[in-house]
DSSP file (Angstrom, degrees, kcal/mol; ACC not computed):
  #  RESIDUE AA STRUCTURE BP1 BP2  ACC     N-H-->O    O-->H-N    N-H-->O    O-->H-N    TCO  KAPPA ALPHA  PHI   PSI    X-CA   Y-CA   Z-CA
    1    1 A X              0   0    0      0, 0.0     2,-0.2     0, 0.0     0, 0.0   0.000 360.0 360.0 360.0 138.7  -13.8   33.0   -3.4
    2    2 A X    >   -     0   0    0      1,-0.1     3,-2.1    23,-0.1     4,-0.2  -0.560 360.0-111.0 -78.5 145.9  -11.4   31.8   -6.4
    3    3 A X  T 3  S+     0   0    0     -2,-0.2     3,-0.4     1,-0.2     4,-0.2   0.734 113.4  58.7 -16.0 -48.3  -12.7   29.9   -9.3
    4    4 A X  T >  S+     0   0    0      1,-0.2     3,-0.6     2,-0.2    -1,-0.2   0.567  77.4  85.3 -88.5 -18.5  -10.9   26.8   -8.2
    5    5 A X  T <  S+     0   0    0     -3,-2.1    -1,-0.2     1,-0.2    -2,-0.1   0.757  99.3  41.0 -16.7 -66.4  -12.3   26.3   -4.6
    6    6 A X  T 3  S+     0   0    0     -3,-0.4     2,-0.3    -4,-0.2    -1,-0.2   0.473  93.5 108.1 -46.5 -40.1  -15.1   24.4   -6.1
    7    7 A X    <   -     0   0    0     -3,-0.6     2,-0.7    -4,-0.2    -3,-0.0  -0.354  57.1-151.0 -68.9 111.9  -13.0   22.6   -8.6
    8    8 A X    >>  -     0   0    0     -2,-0.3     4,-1.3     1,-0.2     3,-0.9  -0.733   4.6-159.9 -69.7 100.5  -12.3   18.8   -8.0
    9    9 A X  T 34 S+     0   0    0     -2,-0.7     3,-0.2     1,-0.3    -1,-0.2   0.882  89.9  51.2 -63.9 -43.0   -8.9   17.7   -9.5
   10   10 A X  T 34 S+     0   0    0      1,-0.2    83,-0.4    82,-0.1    -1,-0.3   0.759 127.7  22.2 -74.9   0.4   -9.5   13.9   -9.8
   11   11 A X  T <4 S+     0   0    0     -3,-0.9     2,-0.5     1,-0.2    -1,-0.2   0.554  95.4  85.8-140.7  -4.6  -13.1   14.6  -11.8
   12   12 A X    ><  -     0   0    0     -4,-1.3     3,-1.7    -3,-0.2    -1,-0.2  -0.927  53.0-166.5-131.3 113.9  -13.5   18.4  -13.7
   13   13 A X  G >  S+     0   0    0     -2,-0.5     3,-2.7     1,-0.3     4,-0.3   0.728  70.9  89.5 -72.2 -27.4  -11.9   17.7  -16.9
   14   14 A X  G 3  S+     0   0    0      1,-0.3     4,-0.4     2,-0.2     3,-0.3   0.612  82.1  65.8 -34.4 -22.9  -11.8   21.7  -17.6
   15   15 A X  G <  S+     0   0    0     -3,-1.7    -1,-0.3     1,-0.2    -2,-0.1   0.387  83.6  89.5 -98.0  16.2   -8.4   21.4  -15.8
   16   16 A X  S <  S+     0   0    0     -3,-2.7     3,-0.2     1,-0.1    -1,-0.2   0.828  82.0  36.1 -35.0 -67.1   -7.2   19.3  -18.6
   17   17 A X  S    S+     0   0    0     -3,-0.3     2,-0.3    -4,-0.3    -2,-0.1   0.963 131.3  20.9 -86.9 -28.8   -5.7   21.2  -21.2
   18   18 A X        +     0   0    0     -4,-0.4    -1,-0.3     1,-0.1     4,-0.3  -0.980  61.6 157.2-123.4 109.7   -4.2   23.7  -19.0
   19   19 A X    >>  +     0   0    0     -2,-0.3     4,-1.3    -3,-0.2     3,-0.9   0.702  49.9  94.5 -96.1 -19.8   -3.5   23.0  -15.4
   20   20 A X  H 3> S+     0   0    0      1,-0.3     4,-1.5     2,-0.2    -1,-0.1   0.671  80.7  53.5 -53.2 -61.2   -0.9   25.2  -14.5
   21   21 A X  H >4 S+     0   0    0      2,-0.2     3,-0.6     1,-0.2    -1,-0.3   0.790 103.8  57.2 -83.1 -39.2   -2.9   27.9  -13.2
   22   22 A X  H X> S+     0   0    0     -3,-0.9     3,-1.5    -4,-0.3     4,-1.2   0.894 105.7  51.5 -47.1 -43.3   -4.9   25.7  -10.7
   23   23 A X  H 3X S+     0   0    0     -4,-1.3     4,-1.1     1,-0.3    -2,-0.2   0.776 102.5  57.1 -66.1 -30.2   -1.8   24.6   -9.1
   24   24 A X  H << S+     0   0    0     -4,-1.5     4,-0.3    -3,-0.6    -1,-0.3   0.333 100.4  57.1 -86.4   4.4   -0.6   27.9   -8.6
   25   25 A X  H <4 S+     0   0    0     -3,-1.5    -2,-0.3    -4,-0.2    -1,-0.2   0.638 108.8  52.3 -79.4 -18.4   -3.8   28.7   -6.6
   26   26 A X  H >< S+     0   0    0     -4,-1.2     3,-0.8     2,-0.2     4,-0.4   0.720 107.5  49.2 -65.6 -36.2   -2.7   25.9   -4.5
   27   27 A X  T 3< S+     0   0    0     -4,-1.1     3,-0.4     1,-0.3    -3,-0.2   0.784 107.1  57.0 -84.9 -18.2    0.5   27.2   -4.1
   28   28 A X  T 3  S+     0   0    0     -4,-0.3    -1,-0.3     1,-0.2    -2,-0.2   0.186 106.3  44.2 -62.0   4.2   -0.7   30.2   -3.2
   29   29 A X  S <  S-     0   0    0     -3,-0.8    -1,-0.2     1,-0.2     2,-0.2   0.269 135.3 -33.7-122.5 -21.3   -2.7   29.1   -0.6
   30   30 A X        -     0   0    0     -3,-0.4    14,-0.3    -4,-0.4    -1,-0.2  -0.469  39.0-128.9 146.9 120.9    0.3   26.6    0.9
   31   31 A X  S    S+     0   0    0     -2,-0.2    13,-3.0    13,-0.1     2,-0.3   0.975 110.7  43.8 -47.4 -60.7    2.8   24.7   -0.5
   32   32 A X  E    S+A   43   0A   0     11,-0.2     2,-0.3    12,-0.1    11,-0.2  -0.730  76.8 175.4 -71.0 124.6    1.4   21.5    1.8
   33   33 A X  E     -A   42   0A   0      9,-4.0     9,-4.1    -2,-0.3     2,-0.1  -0.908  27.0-139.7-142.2 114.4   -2.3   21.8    1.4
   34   34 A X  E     -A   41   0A   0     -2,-0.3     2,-0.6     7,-0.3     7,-0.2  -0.483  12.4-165.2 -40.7 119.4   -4.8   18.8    3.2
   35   35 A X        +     0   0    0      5,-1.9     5,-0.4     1,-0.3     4,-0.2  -0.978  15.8 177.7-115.1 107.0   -7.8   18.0    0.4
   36   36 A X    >   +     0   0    0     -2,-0.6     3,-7.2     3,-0.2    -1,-0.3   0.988  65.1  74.7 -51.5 -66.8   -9.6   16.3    3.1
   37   37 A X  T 3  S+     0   0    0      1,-0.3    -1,-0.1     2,-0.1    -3,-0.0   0.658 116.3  18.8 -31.2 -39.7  -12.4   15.7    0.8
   38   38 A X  T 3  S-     0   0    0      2,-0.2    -1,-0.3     0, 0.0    -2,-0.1   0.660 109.2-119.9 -88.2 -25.1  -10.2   12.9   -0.9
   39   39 A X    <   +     0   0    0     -3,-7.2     2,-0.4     1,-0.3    -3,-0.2   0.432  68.6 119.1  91.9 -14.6   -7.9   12.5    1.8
   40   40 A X        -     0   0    0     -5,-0.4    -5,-1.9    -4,-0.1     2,-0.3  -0.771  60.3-125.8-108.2 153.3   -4.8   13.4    0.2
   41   41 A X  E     -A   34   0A   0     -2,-0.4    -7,-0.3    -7,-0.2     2,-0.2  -0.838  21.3-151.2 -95.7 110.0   -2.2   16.0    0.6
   42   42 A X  E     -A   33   0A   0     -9,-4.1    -9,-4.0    -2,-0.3     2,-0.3  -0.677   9.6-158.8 -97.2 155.8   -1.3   18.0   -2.6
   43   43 A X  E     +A   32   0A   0     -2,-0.2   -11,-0.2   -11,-0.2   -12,-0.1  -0.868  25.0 162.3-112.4  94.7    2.2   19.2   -2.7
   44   44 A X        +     0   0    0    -13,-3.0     2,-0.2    -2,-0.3   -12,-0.1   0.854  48.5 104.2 -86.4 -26.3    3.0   22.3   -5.0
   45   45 A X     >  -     0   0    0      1,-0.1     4,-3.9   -14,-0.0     5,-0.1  -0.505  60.8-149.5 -84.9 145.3    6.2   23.2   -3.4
   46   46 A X  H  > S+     0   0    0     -2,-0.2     4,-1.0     2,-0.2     5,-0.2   0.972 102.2  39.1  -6.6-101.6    9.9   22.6   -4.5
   47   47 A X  H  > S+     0   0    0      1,-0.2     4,-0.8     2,-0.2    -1,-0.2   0.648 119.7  48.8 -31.0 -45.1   11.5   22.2   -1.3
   48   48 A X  H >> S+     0   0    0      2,-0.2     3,-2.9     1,-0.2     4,-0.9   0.990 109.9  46.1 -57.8 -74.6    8.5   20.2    0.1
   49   49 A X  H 3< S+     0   0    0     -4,-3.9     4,-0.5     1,-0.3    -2,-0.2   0.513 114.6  56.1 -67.6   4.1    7.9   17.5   -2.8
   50   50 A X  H 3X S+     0   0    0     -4,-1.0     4,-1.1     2,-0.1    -1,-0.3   0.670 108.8  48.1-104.8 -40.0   12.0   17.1   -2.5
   51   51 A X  H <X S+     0   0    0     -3,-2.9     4,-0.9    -4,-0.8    -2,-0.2   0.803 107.0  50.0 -98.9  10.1   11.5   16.4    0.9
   52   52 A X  H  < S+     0   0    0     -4,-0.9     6,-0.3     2,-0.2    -2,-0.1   0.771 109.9  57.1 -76.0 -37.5    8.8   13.9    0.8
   53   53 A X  H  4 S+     0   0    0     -4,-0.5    -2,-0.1    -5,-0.2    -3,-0.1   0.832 103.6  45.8  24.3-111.4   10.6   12.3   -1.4
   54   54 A X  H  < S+     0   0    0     -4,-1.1     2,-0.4     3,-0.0    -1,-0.2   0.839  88.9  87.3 -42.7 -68.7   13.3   11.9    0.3
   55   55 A X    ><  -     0   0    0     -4,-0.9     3,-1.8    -5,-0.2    -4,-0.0  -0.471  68.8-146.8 -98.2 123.3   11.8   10.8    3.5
   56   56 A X  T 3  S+     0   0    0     -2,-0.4    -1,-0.1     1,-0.2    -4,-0.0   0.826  93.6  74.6 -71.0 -41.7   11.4    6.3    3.3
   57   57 A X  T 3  S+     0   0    0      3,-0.0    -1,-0.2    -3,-0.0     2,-0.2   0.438  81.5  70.5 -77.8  14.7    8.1    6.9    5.5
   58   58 A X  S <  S-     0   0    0     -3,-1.8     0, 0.0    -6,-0.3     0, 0.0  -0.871  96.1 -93.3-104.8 157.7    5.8    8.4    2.7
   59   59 A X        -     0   0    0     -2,-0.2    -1,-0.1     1,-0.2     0, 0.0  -0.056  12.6-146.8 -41.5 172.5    4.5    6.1   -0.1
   60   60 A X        +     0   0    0     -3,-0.1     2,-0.4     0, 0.0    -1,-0.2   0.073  60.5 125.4-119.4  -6.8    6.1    6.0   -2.8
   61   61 A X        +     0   0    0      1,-0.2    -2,-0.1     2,-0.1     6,-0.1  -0.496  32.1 179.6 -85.1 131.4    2.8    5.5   -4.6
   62   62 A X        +     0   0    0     -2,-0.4     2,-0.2     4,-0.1    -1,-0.2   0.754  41.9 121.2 -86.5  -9.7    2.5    8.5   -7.7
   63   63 A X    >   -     0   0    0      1,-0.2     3,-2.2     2,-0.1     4,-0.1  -0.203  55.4-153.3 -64.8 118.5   -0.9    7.4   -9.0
   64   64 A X  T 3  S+     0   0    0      1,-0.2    -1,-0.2    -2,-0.2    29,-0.1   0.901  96.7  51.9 -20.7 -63.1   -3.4   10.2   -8.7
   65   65 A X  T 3  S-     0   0    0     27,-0.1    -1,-0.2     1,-0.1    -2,-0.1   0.627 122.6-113.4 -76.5   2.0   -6.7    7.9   -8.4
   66   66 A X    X   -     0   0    0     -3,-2.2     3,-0.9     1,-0.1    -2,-0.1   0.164  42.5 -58.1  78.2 149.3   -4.5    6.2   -5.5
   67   67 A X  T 3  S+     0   0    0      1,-0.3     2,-0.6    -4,-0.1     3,-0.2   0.795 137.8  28.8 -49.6 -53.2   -3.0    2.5   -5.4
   68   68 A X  T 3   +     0   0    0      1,-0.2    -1,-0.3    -3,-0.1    -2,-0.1  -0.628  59.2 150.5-134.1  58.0   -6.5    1.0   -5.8
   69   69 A X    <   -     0   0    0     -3,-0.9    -1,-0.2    -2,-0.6    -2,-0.1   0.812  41.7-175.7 -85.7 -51.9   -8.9    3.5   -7.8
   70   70 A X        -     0   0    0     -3,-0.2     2,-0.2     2,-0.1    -1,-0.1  -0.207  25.3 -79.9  73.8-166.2  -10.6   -0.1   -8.9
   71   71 A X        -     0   0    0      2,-0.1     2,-0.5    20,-0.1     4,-0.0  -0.799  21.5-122.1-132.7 142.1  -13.6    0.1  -11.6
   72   72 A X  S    S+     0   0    0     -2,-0.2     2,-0.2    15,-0.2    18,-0.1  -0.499  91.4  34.0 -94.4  68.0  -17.3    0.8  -11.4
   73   73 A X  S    S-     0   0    0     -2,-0.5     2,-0.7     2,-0.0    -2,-0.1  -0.525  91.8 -91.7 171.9 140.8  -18.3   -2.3  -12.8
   74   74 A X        -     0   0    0     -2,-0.2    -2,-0.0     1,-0.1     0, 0.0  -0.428  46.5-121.8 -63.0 104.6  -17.5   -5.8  -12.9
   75   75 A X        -     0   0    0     -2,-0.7     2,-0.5     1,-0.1    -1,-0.1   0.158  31.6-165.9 -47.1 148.1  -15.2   -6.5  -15.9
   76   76 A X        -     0   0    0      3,-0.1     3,-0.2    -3,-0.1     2,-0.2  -0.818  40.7 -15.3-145.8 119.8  -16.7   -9.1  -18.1
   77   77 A X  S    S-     0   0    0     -2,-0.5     3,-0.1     1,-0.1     0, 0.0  -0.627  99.2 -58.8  78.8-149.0  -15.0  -11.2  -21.2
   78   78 A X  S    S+     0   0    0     -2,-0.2     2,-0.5     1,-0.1    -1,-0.1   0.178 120.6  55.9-133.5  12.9  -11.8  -10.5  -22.7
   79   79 A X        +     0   0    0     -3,-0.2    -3,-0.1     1,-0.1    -1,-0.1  -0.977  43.7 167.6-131.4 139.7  -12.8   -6.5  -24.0
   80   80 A X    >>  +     0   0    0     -2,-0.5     4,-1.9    -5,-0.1     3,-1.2   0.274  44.1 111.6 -96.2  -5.5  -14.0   -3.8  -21.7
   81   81 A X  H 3> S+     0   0    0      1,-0.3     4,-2.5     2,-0.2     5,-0.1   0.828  84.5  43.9 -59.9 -46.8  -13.7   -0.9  -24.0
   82   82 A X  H 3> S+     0   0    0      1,-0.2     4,-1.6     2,-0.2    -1,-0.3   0.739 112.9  47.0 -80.7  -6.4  -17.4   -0.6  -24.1
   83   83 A X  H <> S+     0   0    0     -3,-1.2     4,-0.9     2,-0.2    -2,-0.2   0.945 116.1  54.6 -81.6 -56.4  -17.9   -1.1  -20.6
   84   84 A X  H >< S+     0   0    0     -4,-1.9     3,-0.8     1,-0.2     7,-0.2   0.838 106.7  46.9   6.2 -91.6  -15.1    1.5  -20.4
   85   85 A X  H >< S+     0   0    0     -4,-2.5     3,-2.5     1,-0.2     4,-0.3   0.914 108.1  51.5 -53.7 -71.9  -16.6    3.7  -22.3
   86   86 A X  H 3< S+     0   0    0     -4,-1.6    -1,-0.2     1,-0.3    -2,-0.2   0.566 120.2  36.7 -40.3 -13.7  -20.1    3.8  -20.6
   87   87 A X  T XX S+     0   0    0     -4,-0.9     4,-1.4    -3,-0.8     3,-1.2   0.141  80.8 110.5-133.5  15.1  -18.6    4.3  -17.0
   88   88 A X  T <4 S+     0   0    0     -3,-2.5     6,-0.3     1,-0.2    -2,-0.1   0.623  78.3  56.8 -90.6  29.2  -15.5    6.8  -17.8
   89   89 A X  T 34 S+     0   0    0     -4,-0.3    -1,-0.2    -3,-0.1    -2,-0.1   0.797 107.2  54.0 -81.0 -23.4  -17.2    9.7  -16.0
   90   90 A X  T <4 S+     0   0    0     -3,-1.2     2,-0.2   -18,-0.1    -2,-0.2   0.890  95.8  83.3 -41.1 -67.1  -17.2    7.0  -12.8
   91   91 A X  S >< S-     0   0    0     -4,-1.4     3,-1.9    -7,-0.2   -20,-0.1  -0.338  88.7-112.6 -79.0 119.7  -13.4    6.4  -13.1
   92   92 A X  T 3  S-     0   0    0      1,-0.3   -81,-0.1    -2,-0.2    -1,-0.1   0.027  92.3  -5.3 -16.0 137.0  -11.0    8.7  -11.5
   93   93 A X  T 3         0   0    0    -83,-0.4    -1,-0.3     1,-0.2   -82,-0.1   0.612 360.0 360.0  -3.8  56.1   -8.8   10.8  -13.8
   94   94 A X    <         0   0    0     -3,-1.9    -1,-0.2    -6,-0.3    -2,-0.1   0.544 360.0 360.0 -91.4 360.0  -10.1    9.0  -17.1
């Protein structure tokens, strides 16, 4: 088993400073690769992500966390930073 099976993309910040090398265990496994667990469909290849693209019946959306990642906690007043701050292990690629 590779190192990266295990490894969660939106949530293990270890792939942070260098990412490079996960993605090319992904492509090495399939250019189109199903992460059920999330639901989404990673694309490593060229040829592929040029034709999705392309093609008017995929979103168009690039966000990672997905159009609507939302917040774990109800914003409150006119700062959140500390609220932020207390929940960003919660939020999706923060």
């Amino acid at each position: 088993m590779s190192e990266f099976e295990s490894v969660d993309f939106f949530t293990d910040a270890s792939l942070i400073p260098d990412p490079y090398p996960y993605f090319d265990h992904l492509r090495g496994r399939c250019p189109v690769l199903s992460q059920s667990e999330r639901g989404v469909v990673t694309i490593t290849g060229h040829q592929e992500a040029l034709a999705v693209y392309k093609d008017p019946a995929f979103s168009s959306c690039v966000s990672v966390a997905g159009p609507f990642s939302g917040l774990p906690f109800e914003p409150e007043g006119d700062d959140i930073g500390d609220l932020i701050e207390a929940h960003r292990s919660q939020i999706p690629m923060s």
